[in-house]
N, C-alpha and C positions, 0 to 999 in steps of 0.2 A: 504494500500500500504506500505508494506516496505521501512524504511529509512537506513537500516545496508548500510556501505561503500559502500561496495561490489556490492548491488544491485544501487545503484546512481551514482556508477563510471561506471558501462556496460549501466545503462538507458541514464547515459548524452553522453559518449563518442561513443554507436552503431551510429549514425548519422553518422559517418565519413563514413561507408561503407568498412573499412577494415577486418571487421570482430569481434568475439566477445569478448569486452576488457576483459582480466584477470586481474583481482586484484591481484592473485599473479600470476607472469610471471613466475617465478621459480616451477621446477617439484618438487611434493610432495616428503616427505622423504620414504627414501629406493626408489627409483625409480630416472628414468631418462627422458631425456625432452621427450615432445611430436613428436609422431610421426603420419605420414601418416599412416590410417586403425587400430589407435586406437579407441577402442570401450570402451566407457567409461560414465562418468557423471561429473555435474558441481559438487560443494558443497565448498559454503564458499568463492566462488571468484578464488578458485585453480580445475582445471581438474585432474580426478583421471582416470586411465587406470585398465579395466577389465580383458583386455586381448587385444589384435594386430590381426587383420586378415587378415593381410597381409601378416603374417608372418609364419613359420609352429608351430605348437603345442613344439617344445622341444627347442625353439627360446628361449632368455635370456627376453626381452621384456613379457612373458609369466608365468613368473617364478613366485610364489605366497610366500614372506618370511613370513614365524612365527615368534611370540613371543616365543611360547613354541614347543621346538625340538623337543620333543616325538608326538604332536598332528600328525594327520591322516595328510597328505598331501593336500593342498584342490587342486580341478579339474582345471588343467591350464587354459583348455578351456572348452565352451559348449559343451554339445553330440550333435554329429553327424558332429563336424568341420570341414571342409571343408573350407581352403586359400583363400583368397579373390586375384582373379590374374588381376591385376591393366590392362593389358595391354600397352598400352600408360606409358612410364615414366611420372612423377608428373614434371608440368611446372615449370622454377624455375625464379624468378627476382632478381637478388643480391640487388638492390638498391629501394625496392617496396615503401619504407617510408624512407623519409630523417631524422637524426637528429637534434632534436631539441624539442622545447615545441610544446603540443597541448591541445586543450582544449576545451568545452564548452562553447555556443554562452553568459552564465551567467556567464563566468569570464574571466577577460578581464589582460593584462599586465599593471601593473604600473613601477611609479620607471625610472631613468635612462635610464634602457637599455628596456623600452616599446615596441620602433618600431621597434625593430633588433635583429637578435640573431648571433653573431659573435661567429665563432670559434676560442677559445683562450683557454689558458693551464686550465684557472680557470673561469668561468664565473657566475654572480648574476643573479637570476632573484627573480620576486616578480609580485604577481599575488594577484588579489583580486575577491572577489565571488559576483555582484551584482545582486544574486534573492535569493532562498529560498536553491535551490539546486543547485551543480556544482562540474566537474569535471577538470580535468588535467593532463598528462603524457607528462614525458620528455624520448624523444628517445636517450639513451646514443650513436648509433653511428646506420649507414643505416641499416633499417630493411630488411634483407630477406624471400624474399616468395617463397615458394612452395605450388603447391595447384593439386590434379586431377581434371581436367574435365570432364572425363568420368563418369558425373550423372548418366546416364538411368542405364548402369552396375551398379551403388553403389544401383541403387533402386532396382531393380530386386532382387538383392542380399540380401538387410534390408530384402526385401516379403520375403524372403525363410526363413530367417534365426530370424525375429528379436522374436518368439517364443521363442525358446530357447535360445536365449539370456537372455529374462524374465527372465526365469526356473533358466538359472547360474547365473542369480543375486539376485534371492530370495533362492531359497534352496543350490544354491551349494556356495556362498557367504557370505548367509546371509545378504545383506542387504536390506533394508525398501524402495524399488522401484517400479516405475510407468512403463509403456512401453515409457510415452514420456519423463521420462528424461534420456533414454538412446542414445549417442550421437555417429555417426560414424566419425571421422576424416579425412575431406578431403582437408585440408590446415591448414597452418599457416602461420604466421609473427614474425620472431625473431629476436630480437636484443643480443646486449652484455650486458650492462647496464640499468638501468631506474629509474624511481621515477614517482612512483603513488600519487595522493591523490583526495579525494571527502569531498565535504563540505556536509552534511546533512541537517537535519531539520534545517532552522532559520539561515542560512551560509550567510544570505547579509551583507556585509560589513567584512565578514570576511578573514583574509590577510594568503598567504602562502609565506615564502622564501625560494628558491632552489639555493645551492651553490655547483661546481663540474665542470666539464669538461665531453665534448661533441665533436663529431666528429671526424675529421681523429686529432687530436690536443691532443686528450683523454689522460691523463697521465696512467702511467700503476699503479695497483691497487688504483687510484684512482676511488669513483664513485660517487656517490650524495648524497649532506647530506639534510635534507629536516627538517623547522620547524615551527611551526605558534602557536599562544598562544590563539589562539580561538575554543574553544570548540566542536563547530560544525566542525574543522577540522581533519581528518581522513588521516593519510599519511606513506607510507615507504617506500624504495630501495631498490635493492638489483642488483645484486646475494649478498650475504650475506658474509662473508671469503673468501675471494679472497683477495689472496697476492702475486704478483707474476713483471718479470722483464721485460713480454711480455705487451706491449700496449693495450691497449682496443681495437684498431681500428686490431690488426692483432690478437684478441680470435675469436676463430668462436661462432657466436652468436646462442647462445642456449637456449636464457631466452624466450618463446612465450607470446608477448604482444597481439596478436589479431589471434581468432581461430576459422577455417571455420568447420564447419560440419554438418551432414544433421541427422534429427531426426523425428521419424511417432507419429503419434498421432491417438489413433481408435476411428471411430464416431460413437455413438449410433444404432448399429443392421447392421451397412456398415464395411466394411475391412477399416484397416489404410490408412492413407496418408503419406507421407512424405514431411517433412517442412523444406526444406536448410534455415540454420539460418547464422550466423555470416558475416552477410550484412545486409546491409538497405533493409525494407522488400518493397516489390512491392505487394501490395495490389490484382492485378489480377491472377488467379489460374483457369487451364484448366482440365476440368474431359477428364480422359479415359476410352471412350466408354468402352475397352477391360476386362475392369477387378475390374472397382468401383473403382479406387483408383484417389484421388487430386492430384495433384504434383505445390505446391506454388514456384514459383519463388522468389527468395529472391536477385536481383543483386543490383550490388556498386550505391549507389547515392551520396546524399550530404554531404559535407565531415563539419568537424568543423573547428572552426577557429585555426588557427596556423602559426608558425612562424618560419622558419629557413635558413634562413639568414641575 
């Protein structure tokens, strides 16, 4: 089993049921945040975008930058593209996740300000890890969601399509991929600010401290500075450079700290299934007669411990 951050901060934190923690909230370089009907992959904690299919083939979201200018241009999209047509507008919650800390049931608040999180210009907090493993995220200001509902369409759609998906991520990409880790995007959760960290191997008794401002209170270009002297701990913040005379509370929050999307997996000599992940899984899954394929239910359950107020 894997102990890298990355994988102990999405194993402790999925419980919440808001979907799948990023390690890093922030869109990879050259690129921009995540969006609804990106088609993509995890790696390393950050979501990378293949391409949008939601979007048409000559969309900016699609756009493939080089290193080197003279190379061949690579393939925006897979052959045979065809727009993924949402129907339904994506539902949207301005206030889905409050600000504040949250964390795994193995690491608990100490310190002062233990049993409350007040919004004030500057606030401490300080957290400690009692098991092996543990995680925690601080929400710099209310997260917003957006998410489609319209499954059966997104599934229909992966059957048609998720072939040459494959195809443009091994040959017309290049890269070293599975069918199941390729991911459709059908929600997120984003905030303005935050501070991640995961304790690893051997993280009992190990302490983290978080200093910065949070909610509507948030000073501007201020964000979280985050530090702990035990080894087992794994931690950083961002957006990263941000300097600016706008508030936190009035940036439109762009960072995605928790990411819905639905991803197939093919079973031995049967067509794929499709596995909506970025929830708490629900164990029960119904065959369709119609066509061999599972479709796992993955909705919101038990949430982690957290504090904001």
């Amino acid at each position: 089993m894997s102990s890298s951050p990355e994988y102990v901060y999405a194993k402790e934190l999925f419980r919440c049921g808001w979907g799948h923690p990023l390690w890093q909230p922030e869109a990879a370089e050259n690129d921009v945040e995540v969006e609804i009907g990106d088609v993509g992959y995890l790696d390393k904690g950050s979501f990378y975008r293949m391409f949008n299919a939601c979007r048409d083939e000559s969309d900016d979201l699609n756009y493939k930058p080089q290193d080197d200018p003279d190379a061949d241009e690579l393939p925006r999209v897979p052959d045979g593209f065809r727009r993924f047509v949402t129907g339904l507008q994506p539902r949207k919650l301005r206030s889905a996740i409050n600000a504040g800390p949250y964390h795994s049931k193995s690491v608990k608040r100490v310190g002062a300000n233990a049993n409350g999180t007040t919004y004030v210009a500057q606030v401490q907090l300080d957290f400690e890890c009692t098991d092996e493993q543990g995680a925690c995220l601080i929400v710099g200001s209310s997260a917003r969601r957006e998410e489609l509902h319209q499954r059966r369409r997104i599934e229909n759609y992966m059957k048609n399509n998720i072939d040459s998906w494959l195809r443009y991520a091994t040959d017309g990409l290049g890269l070293d991929m599975q069918l199941e880790d390729i991911l459709f995007v059908k929600g997120w959760a984003k905030t303005t600010h935050w501070a991640v960290a995961a304790f690893t191997d051997q993280g009992r008794s190990a302490n983290l401290h978080v200093s910065g401002s949070f909610g509507p209170l948030a000073k501007a270009g201020i964000g979280f500075e985050v530090r702990s002297d035990h080894y087992s701990a794994y931690h950083h913040a961002g957006p990263a450079g941000r300097e600016s005379s706008v508030s936190q509370a009035a940036r439109d929050p762009n960072q995605c700290i928790f990411l819905h999307y639905l991803k197939m997996k093919r079973r031995f000599l049967l067509p794929a299934r499709i596995i909506a992940a970025g929830e708490q899984q629900d164990e029960s899954s119904a065959d369709d007669p119609d066509d061999g394929y599972d479709f796992m239910e993955v909705p919101s359950s038990k949430k982690v411990s957290g504090s904001t107020t």
